[in-house]
C-alpha beads as a LAMMPS data file, in Angstrom:
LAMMPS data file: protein, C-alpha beads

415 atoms
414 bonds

1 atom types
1 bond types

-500.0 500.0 xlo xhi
-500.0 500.0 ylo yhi
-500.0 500.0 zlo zhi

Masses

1 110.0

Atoms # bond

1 1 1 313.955 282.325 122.768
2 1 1 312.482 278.835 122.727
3 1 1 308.614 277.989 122.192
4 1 1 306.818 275.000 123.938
5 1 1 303.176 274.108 124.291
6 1 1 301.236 275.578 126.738
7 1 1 299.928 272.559 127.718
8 1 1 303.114 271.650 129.572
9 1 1 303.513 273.754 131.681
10 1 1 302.521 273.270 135.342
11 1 1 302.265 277.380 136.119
12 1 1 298.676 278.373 137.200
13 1 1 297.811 281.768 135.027
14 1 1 294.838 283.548 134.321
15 1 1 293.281 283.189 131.055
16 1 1 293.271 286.639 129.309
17 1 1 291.096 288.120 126.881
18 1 1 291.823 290.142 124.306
19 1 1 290.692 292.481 121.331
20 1 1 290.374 291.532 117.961
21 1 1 289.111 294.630 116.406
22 1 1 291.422 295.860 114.062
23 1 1 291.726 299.386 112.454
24 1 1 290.929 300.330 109.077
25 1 1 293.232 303.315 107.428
26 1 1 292.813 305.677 104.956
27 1 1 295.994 306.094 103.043
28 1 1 297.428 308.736 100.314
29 1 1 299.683 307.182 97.432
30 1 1 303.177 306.879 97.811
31 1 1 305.386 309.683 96.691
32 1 1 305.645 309.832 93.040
33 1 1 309.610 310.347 93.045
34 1 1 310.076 306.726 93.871
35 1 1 310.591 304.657 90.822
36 1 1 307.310 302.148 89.549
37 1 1 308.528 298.733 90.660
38 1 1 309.405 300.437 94.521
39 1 1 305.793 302.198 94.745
40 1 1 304.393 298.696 93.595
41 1 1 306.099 296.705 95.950
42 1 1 305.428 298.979 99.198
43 1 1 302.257 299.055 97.990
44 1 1 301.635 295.174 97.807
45 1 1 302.977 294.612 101.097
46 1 1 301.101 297.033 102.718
47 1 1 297.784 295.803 101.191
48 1 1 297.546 292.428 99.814
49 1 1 300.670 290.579 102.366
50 1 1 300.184 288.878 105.858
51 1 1 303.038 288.745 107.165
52 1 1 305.050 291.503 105.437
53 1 1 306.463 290.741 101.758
54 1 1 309.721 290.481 99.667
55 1 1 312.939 292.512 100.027
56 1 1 313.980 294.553 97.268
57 1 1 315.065 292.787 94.076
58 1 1 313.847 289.054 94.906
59 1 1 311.005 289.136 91.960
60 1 1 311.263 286.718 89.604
61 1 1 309.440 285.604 86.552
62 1 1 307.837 282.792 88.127
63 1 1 304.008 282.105 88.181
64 1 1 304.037 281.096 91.510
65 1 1 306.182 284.357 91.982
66 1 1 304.635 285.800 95.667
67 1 1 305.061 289.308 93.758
68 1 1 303.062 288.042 90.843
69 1 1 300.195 286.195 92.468
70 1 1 300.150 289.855 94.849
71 1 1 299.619 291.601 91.535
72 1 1 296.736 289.468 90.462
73 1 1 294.757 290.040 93.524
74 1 1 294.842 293.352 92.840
75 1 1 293.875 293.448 89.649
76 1 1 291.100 290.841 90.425
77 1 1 289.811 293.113 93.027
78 1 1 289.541 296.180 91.090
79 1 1 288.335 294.877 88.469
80 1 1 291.449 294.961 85.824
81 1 1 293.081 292.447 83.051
82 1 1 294.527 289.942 85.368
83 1 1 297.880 289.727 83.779
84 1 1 300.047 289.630 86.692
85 1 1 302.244 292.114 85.394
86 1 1 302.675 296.306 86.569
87 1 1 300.805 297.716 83.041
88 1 1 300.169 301.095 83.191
89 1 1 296.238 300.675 84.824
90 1 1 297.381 298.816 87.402
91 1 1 300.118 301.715 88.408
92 1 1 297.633 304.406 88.444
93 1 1 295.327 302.174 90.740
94 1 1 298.774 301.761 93.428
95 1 1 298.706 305.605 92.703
96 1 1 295.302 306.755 94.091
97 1 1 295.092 307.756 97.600
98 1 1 292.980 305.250 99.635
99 1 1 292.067 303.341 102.544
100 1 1 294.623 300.826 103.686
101 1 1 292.763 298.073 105.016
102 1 1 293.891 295.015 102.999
103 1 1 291.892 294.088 100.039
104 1 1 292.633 290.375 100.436
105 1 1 289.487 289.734 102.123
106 1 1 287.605 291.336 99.824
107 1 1 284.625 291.451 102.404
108 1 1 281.451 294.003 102.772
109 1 1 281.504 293.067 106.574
110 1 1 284.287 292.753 108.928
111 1 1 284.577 288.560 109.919
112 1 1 282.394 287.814 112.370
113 1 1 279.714 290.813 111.579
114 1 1 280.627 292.983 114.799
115 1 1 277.957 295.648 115.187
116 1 1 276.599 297.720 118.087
117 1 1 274.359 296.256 120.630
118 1 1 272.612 299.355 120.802
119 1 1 270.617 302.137 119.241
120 1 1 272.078 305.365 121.032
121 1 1 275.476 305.584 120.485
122 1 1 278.032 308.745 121.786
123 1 1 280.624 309.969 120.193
124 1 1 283.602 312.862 121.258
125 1 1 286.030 314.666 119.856
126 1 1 288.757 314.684 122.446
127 1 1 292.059 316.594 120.523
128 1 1 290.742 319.030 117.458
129 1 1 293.398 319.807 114.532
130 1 1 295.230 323.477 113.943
131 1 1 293.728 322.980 109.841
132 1 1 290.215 323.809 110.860
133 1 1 288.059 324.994 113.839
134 1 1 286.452 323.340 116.306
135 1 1 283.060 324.437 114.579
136 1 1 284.119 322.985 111.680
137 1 1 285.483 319.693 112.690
138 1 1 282.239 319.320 114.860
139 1 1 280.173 319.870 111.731
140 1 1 281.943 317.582 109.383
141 1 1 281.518 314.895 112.040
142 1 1 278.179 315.774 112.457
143 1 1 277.733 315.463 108.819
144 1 1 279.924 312.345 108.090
145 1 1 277.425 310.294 111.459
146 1 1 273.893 311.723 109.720
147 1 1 275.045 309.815 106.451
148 1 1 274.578 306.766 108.337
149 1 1 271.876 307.288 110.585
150 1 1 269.564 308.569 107.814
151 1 1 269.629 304.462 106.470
152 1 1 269.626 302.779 109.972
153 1 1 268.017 303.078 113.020
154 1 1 270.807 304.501 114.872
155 1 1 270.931 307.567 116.814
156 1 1 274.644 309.698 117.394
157 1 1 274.873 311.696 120.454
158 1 1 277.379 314.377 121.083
159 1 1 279.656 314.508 124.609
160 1 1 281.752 316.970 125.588
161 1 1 283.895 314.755 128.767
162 1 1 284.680 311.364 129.298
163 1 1 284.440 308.097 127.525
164 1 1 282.232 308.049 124.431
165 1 1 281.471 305.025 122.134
166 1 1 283.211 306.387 119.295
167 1 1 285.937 308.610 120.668
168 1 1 287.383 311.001 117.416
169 1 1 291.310 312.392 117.969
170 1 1 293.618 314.114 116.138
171 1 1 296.937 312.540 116.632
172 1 1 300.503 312.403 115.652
173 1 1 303.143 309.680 115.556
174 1 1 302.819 307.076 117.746
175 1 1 299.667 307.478 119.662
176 1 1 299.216 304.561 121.714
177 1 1 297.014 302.284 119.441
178 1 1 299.855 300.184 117.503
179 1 1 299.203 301.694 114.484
180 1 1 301.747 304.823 114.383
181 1 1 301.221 307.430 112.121
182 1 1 303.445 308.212 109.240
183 1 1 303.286 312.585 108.634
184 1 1 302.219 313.911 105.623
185 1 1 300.367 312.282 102.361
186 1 1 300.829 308.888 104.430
187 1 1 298.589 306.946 106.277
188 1 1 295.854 309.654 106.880
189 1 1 293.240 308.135 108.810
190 1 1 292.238 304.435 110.974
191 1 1 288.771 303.304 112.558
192 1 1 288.241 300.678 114.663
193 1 1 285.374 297.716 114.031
194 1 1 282.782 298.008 116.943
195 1 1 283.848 296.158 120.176
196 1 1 285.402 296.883 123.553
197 1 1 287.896 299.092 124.461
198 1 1 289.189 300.916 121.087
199 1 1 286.041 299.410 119.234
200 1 1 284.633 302.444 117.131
201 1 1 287.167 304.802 117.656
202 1 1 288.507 306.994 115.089
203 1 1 292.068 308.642 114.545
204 1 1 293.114 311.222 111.882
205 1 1 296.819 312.124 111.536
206 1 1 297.253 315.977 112.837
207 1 1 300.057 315.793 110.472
208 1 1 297.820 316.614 107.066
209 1 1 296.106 319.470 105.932
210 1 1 292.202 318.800 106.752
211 1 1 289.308 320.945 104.705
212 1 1 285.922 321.227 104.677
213 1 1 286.754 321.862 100.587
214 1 1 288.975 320.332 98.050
215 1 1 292.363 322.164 98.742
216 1 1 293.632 319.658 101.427
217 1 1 292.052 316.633 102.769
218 1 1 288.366 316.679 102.496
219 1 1 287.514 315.575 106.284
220 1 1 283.800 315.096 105.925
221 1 1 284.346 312.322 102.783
222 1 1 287.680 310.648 105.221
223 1 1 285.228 310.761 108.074
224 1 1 282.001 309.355 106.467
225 1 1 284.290 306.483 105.285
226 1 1 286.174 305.725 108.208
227 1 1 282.708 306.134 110.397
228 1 1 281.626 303.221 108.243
229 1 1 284.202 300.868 109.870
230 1 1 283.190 302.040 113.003
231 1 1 279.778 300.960 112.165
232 1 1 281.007 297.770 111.136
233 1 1 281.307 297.926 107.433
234 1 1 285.123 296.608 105.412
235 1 1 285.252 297.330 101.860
236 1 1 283.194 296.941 98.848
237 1 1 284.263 296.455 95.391
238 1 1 281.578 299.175 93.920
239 1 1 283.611 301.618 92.525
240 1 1 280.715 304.118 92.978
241 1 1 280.705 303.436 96.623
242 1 1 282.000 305.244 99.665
243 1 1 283.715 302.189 101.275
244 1 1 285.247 301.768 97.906
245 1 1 288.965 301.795 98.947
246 1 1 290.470 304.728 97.047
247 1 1 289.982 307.798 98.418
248 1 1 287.746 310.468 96.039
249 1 1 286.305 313.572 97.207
250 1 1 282.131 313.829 98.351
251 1 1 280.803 317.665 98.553
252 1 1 279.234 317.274 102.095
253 1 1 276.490 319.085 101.213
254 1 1 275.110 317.179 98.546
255 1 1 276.275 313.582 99.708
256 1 1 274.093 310.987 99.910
257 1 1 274.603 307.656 100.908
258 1 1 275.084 305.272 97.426
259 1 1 272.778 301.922 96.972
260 1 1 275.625 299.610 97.592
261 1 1 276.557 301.047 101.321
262 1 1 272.985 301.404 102.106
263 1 1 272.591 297.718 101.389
264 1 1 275.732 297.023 103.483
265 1 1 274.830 298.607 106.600
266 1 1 271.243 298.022 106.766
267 1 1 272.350 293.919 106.230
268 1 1 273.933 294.485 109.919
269 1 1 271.197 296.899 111.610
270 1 1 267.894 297.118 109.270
271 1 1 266.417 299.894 107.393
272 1 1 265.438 303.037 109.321
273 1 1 261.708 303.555 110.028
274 1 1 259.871 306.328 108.493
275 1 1 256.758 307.101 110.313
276 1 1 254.249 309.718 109.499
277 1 1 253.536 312.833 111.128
278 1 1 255.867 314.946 113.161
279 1 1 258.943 313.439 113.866
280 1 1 259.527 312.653 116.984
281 1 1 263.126 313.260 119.276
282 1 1 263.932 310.256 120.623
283 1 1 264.545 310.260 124.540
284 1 1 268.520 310.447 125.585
285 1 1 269.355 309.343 128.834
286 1 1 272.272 311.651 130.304
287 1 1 275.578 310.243 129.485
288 1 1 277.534 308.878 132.922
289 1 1 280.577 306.934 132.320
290 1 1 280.458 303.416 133.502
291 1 1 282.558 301.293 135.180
292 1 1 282.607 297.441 134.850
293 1 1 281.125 295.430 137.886
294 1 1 284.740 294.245 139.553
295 1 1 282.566 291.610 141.169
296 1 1 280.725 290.046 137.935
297 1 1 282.161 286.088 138.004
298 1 1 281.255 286.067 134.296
299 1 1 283.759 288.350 133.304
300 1 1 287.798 288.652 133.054
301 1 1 290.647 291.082 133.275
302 1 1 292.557 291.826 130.209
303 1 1 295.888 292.240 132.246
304 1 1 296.665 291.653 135.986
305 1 1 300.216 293.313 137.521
306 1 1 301.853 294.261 140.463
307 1 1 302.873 298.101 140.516
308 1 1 305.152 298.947 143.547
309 1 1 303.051 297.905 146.597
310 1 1 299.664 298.490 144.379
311 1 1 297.788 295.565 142.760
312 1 1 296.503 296.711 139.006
313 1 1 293.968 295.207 137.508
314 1 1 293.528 296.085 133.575
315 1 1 289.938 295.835 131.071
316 1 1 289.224 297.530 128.261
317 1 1 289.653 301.689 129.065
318 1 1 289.743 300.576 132.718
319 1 1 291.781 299.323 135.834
320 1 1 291.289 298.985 138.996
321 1 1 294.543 299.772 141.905
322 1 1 293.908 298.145 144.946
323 1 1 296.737 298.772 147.942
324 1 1 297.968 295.816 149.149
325 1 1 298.173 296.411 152.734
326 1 1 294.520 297.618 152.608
327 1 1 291.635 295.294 152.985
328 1 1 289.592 297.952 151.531
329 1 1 290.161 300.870 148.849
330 1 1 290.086 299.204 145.195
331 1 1 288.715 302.171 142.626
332 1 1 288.546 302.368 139.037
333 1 1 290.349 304.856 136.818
334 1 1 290.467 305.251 133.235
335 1 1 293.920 304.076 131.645
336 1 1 294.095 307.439 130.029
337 1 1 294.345 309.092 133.168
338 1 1 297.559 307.963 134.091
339 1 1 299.150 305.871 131.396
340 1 1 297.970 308.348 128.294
341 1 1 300.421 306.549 126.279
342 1 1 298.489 303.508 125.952
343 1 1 295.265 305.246 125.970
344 1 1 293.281 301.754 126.095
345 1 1 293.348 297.876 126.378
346 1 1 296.468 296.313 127.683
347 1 1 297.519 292.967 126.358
348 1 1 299.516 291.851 129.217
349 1 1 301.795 292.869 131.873
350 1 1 303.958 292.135 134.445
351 1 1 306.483 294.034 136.862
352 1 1 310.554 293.291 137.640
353 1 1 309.741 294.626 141.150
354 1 1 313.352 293.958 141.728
355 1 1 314.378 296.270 139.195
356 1 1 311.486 298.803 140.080
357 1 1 310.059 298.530 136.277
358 1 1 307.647 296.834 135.083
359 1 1 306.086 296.298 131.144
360 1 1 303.008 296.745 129.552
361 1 1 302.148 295.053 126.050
362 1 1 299.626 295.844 123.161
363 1 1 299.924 295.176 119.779
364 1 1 303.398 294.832 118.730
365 1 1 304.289 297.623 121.102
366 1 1 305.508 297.266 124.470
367 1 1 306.218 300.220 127.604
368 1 1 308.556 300.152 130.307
369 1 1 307.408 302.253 133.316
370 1 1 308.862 303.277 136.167
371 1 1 305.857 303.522 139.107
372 1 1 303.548 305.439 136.645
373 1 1 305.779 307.091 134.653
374 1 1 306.765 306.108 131.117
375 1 1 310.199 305.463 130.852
376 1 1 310.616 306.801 126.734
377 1 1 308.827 305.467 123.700
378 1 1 306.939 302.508 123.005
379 1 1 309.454 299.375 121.468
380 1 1 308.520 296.542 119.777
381 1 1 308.066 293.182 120.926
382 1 1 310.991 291.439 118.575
383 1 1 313.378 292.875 120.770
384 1 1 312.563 289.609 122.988
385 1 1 313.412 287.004 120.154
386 1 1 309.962 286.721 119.428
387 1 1 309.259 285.594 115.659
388 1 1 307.539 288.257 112.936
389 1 1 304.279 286.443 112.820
390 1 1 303.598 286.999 116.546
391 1 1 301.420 290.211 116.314
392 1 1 300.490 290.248 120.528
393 1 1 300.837 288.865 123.613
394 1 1 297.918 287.269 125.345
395 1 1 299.356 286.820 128.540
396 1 1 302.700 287.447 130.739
397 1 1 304.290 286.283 133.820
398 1 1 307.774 286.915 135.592
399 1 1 309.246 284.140 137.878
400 1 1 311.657 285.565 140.424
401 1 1 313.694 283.284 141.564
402 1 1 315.324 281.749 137.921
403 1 1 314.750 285.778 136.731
404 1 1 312.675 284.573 133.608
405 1 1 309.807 285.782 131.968
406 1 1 306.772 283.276 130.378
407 1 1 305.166 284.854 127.078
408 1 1 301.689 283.174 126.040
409 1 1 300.935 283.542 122.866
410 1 1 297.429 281.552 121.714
411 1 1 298.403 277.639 122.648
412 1 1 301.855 278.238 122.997
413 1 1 304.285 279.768 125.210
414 1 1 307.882 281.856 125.175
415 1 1 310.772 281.795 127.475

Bonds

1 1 1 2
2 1 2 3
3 1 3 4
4 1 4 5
5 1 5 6
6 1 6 7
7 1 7 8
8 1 8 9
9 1 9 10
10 1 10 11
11 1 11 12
12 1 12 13
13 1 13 14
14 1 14 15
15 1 15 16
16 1 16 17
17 1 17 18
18 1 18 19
19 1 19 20
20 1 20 21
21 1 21 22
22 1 22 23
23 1 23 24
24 1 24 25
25 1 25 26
26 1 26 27
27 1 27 28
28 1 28 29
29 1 29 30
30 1 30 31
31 1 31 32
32 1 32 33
33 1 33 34
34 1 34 35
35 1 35 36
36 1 36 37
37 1 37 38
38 1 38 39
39 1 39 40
40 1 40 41
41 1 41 42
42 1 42 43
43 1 43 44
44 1 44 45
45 1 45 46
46 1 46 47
47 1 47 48
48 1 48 49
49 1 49 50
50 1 50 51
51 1 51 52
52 1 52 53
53 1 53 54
54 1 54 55
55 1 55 56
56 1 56 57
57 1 57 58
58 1 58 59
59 1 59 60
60 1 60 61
61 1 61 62
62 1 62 63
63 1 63 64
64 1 64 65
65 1 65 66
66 1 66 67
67 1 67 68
68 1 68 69
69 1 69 70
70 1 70 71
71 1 71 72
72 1 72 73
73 1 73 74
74 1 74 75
75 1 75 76
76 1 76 77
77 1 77 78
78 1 78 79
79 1 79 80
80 1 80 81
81 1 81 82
82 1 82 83
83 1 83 84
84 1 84 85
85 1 85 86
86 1 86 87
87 1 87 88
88 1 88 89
89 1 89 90
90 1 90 91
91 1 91 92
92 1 92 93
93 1 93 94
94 1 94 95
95 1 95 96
96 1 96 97
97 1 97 98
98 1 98 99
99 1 99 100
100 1 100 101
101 1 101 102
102 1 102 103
103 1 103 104
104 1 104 105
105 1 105 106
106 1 106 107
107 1 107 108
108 1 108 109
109 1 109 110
110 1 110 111
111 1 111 112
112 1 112 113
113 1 113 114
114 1 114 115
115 1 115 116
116 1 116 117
117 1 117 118
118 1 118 119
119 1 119 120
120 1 120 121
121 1 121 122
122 1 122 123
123 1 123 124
124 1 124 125
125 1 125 126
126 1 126 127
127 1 127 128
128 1 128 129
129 1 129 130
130 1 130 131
131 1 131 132
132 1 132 133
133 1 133 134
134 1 134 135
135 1 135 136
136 1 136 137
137 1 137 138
138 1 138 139
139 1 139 140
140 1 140 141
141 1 141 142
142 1 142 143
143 1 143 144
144 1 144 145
145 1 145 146
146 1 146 147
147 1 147 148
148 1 148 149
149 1 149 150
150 1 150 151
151 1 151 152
152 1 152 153
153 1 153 154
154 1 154 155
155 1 155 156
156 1 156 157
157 1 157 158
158 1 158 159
159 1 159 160
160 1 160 161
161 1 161 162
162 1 162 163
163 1 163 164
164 1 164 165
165 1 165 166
166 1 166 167
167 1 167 168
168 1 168 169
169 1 169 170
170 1 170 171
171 1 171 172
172 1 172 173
173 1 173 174
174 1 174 175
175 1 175 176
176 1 176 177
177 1 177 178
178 1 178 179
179 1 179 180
180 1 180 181
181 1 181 182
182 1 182 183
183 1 183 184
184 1 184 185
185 1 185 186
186 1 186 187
187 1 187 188
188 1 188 189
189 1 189 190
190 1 190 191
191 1 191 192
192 1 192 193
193 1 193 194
194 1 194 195
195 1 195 196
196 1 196 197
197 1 197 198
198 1 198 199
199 1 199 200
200 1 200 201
201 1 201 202
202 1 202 203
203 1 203 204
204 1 204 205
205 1 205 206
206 1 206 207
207 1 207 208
208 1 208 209
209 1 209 210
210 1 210 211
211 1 211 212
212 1 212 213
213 1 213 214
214 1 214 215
215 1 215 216
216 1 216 217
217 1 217 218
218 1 218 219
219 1 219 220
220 1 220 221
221 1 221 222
222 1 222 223
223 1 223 224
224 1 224 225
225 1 225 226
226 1 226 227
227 1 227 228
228 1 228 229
229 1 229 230
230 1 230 231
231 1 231 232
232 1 232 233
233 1 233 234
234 1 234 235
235 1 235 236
236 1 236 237
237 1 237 238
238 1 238 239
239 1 239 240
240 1 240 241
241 1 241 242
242 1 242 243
243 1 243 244
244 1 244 245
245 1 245 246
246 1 246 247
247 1 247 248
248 1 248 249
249 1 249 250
250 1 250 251
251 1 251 252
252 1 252 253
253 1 253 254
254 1 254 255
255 1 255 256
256 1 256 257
257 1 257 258
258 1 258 259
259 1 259 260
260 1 260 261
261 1 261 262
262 1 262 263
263 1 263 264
264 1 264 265
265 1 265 266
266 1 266 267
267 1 267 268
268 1 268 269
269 1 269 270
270 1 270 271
271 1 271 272
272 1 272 273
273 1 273 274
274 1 274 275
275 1 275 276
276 1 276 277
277 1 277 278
278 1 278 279
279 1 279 280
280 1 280 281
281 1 281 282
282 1 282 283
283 1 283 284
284 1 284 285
285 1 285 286
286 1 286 287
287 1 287 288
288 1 288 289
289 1 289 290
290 1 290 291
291 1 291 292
292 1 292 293
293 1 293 294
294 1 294 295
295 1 295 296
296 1 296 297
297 1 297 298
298 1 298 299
299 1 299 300
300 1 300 301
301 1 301 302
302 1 302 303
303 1 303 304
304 1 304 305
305 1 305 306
306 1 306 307
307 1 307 308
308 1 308 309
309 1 309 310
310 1 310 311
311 1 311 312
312 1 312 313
313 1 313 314
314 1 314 315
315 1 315 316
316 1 316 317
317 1 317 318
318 1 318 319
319 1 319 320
320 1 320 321
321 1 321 322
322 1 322 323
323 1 323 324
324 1 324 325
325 1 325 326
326 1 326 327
327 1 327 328
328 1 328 329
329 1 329 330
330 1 330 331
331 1 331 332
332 1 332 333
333 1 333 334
334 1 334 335
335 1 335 336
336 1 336 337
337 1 337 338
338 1 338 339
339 1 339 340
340 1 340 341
341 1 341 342
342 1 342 343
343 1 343 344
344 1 344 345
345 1 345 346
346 1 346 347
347 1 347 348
348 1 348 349
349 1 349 350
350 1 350 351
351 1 351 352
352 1 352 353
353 1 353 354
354 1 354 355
355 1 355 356
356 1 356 357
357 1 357 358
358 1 358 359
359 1 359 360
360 1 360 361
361 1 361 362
362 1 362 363
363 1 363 364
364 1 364 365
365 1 365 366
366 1 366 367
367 1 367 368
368 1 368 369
369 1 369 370
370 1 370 371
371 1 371 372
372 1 372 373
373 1 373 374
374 1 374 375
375 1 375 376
376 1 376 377
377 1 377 378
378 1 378 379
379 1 379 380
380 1 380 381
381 1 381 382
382 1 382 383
383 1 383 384
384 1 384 385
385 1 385 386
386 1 386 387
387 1 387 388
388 1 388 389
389 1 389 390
390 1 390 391
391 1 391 392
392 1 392 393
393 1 393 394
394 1 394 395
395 1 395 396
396 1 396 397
397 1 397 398
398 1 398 399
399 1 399 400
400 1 400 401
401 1 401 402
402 1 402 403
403 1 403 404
404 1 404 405
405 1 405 406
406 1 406 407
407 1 407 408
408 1 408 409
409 1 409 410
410 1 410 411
411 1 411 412
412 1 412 413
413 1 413 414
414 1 414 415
């Protein structure tokens, strides 16, 4: 695979937009069978790498060992003896079930202080888990939302069909958002910041044993946390915090929301109002799903691609399919509706109309389809050539007649 410039080529392409919200997990500790050095290293490159880490067995005594200056971070962050070396309190910190968004930034708000334009904000629970009942799912969400709203002036409203703000599933495996599950006492849990598309929305792996108590998962304390990235916040280095990274259990009943998270939220929507008297219920509009105005020049599609003899036109949990013979016709559809694989935001795509296929990119993940049906499991985009720190693809387009496809990725592009 070679890499130019974009700037030479002489191709006329739409500019794409894309995402940047990224999830934020909530992760159990490794098994405890593996040996020390293993757990540490999995650990470190899960948390504190960029671009992945070491293999097995390259850690050397150096000072400017990767390894090493991985292990300081850590113990920086939490607060330990920066030694650089795995003593026994930095082992039982790798040990403690947690969240797995990276420490390295070592932020109380996500870069670039996303937030919700508004005060009313829905949420769903679209697929429930076999560990508890509805009821109780619905009230530990309930729960895990009021812990919020009681510092800020935002309001959480409950919908039982179609797209919500915050959309809350149950899910196993590979689900569609490029971050796969892992099954039991792995990756538990991942919100999204606030933003288009998958902004807000929270997933909890169907694959763990979820309680209202203490023998399992608590979900209200996962929840509350995770709900917190949907709001906005990353991590804060107050141990006695909920967005404290390691996981440790909250009785829902008697939870309320510590100093340091109050602080952090209110910094990105203000303090909640008290007024005196009765309190008042503020006015909720019915909930209608809404569609993106196709005709708005200020606005762009995340993906454009030929389907067959249908034109498809991709943005956030939306595309349009407009006939091609028809002068008339062009209607929305969610993406869920008939590509629940992907469940939202395309990257990029492009068809092989020739070959009847075409592909659909997000993340690291890419589709084939047949018409509209999935031809197997997502892959990943280095079966193409392309090179590990390549995380996306903005932008896609297939030339016929030489039978070669152009990747764009940021100022560059792939052939």
């Amino acid at each position: 695979m070679k890499v130019l410039p974009a700037s030479g080529l002489a191709v006329l392409v739409a500019a794409l937009k894309f995402a940047t919200a990224a999830p934020t997990l909530f992760a159990a500790a490794p098994r405890t069978s593996r040996s020390s050095y293993h757990i540490a290293q999995e650990y470190l490159d899960k948390y504190y790498s960029q671009k992945g880490g070491l293999q097995a067995g390259e850690m050397v005594a150096r000072e400017d060992n990767p390894m090493i200056r991985k292990i300081k971070e850590l113990q920086s962050f939490f607060g330990l003896q920066v030694t650089g070396k795995l003593d026994q309190n930095t082992m039982n910190v790798i040990k403690r079930p947690r969240c797995g968004v990276p420490d390295v930034a070592n932020y109380r708000l996500f870069p670039g202080e996303p937030k919700w334009k508004k005060n009313i904000l829905t949420y769903r629970v679209s697929k429930y888990t076999p560990s508890m009942s509805p009821a109780e799912v619905d009230k530990a969400v309930e729960m895990a939302l009021r812990a919020w709203s009681t510092a800020v002036p935002l309001n959480f409203v409950r919908i039982n069909s179609g797209e919500a703000d915050i959309m809350i599933s149950f899910e196993t495996g590979d689900h569609g958002d490029s971050y796969p599950f892992d099954g039991p006492r792995g990756t538990l849990a991942h919100a999204f910041a606030p933003g288009e598309g998958l902004g807000g929305d929270t997933h909890f792996d169907n694959a763990e044993k979820w309680t209202m108590g203490m023998n399992g998962f608590n979900l209200f304390t996962v929840a509350a946390h995770e709900f917190g990235h949907a709001l906005g916040l990353g991590h804060s280095t107050d141990p006695s915090a909920l967005m404290y990274p390691t996981y440790k259990y909250q009785n829902p009943y008697r939870f309320h929301l510590p100093k340091d998270d109050v602080k952090g939220i209110q910094a990105l929507y203000g303090p909640r109002k008290t007024f005196p008297g009765k309190p008042t219920v503020p006015h909720i509009p019915p909930h209608k799903p809404s569609f993106p105005d196709l005709c708005d020049t200020s606005s762009s599609f995340d993906a454009v691609t030929m389907l067959g003899k249908e034109l498809l036109l991709f943005k956030g949990r939306i595309f349009w399919r407009r006939q091609v013979h028809l002068a008339a016709g062009i209607r929305p559809n969610t993406i869920t509706s008939s590509f629940p694989q992907l469940m939202s935001n395309v990257d990029a795509a492009y068809e092989v109309a020739e070959r009847g296929i075409a592909f659909f990119f997000k993340g690291p993940h890419y589709w084939i389809t047949r018409g509209f049906q999935m031809q197997g499991p997502p892959r990943i985009i280095y079966d193409f050539g392309f090179p590990r720190h390549v995380q996306r693809i903005d932008a896609a387009v297939y030339l016929r007649k030489p039978q070669k496809t152009l990747f764009f990725v940021g100022d560059e592009y792939y052939r």
